[in-house]
N, C-alpha and C positions, 0 to 999 in steps of 0.2 A: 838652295838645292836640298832634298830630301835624300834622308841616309837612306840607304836598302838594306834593311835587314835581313836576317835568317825566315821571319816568317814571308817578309817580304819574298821573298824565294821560294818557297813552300807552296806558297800562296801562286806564283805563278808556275811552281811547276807541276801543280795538281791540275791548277786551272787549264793549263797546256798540253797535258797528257788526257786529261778529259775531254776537253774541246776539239783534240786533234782526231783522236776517236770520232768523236761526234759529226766534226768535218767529215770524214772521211766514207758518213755512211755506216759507221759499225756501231751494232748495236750489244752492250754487253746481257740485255735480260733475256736474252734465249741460253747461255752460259750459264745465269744466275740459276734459272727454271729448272736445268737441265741440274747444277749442282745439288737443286734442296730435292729434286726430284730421287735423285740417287743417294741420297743422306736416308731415307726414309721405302726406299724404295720395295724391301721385303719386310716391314718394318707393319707390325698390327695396331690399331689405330684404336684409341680407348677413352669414349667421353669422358671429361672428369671438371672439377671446379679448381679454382683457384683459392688455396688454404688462408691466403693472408686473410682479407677485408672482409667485410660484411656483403659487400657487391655479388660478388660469388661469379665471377666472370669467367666462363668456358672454356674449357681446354681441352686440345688432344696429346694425350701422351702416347708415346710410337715407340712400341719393345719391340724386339729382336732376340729370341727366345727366352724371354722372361726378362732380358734387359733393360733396361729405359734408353734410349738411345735418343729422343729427343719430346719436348714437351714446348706446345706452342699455344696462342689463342686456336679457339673455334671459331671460327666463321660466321657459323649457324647460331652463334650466341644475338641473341635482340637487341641487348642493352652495350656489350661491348664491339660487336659485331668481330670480333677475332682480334683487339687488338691486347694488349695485356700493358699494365703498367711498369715500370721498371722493377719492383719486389716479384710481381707475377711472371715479369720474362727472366728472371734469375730461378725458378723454380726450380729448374735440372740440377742446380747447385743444391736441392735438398737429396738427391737421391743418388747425383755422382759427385761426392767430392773427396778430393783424397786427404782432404784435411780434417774429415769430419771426424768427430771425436766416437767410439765405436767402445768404447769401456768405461765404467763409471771410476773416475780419477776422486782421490781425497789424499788432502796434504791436512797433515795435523798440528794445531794450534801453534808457530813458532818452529815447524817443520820447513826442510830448505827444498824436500823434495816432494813429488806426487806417488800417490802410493793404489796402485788396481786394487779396487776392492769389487768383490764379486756382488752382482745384484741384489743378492738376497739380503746382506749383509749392508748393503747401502738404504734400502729401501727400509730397513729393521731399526736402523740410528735415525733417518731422519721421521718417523714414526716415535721412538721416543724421544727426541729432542722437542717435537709439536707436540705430545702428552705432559711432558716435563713443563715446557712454556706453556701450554693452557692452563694446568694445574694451579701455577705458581700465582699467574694474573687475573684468572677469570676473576669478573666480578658478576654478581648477581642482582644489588640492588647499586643504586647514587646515597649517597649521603640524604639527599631529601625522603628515601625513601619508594622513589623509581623502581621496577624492576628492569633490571635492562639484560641480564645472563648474558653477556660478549667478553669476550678478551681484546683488550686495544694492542696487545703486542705483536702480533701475528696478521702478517700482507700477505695478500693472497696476488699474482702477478701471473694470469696466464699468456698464455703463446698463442702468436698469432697463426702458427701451424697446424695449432689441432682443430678439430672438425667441432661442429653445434653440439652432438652428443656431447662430446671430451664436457664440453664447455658447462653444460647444461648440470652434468652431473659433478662438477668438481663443485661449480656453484651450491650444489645441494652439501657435497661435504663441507664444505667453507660455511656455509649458513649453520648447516648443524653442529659448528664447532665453537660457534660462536664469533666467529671472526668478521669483521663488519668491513676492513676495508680490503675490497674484490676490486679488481682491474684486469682488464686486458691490453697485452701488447698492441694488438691491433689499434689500439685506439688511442695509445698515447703521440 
């Protein structure tokens, strides 16, 4: 004889409460209809894409005076037709979350804590710490006599959130600095 577990349980009492539903003639998607209806209901509706992939797969974000209040696939998209993949239906996680980090944190070398540093001042050190390492490693020619002007010290790793422009023009900086290995998150 076969033990009954806990999922075993689960399993029938999901199965049981759904089913009894369904016996019963009731149907929960005029509910469901009626909930996403009212989630969005005064809510202005704003073509956009999906930041991660290259796909670029269609979205409506739905504010509520300037708020974001929900961010879904479009419909009207060809290639997705509204549905969005799991990075894509986590989106609203980029613009409401209460864990998102909102100051630029630095903890220093051998330091036990994190220290707010103001943006100007953050954006000013890692500027010369990337002049300091090109300075130090640029090379210009190989040993055989090559010219190659790169620096092998310096990764470039962009995000899968910023937009083609962002992308486009860090690339030109990162080239121009001589730095050869460029990646995106997106793509690893």
């Amino acid at each position: 004889m076969k033990k009954f577990t806990r999922r075993d349980f689960g399993r029938l009492a999901s199965g049981t409460a759904v089913g009894g539903l369904a016996g019963a003639g009731i149907s929960l998607a005029p509910a469901t209809a009626r909930a996403q209806q009212l989630r969005i209901n005064d809510a202005k509706a704003t073509p956009s894409i999906c930041p991660f992939c290259a796909v670029g797969c269609a979205t409506l974000i739905h504010t509520v005076e300037g708020r974001v209040v929900n961010i879904e696939g479009d419909a009207r998209s060809p290639h997705s037709e509204g549905t969005l993949c799991p990075k894509g239906a986590a989106i609203f996680q980029l613009h409401v979350n209460p864990n998102r980090p909102t100051q630029v944190l630095h903890r220093a070398p051998g330091a036990a804590d994190w220290e707010v540093w103001g943006l100007e001042r953050a954006m000013a050190r890692v500027a010369e710490l990337t002049k300091k390492t090109r300075d130090e490693t640029f090379m210009e020619q190989l040993a055989d006599g090559t010219q190659v002007n790169c620096t092998t010290s310096i990764f470039s790793l962009g995000g899968a959130t910023l937009d083609n422009e962002w992308n486009h023009i860090q690339q030109k900086l990162m080239r121009g600095l001589g730095i050869v290995p460029i990646e995106n998150q997106a793509r690893i």
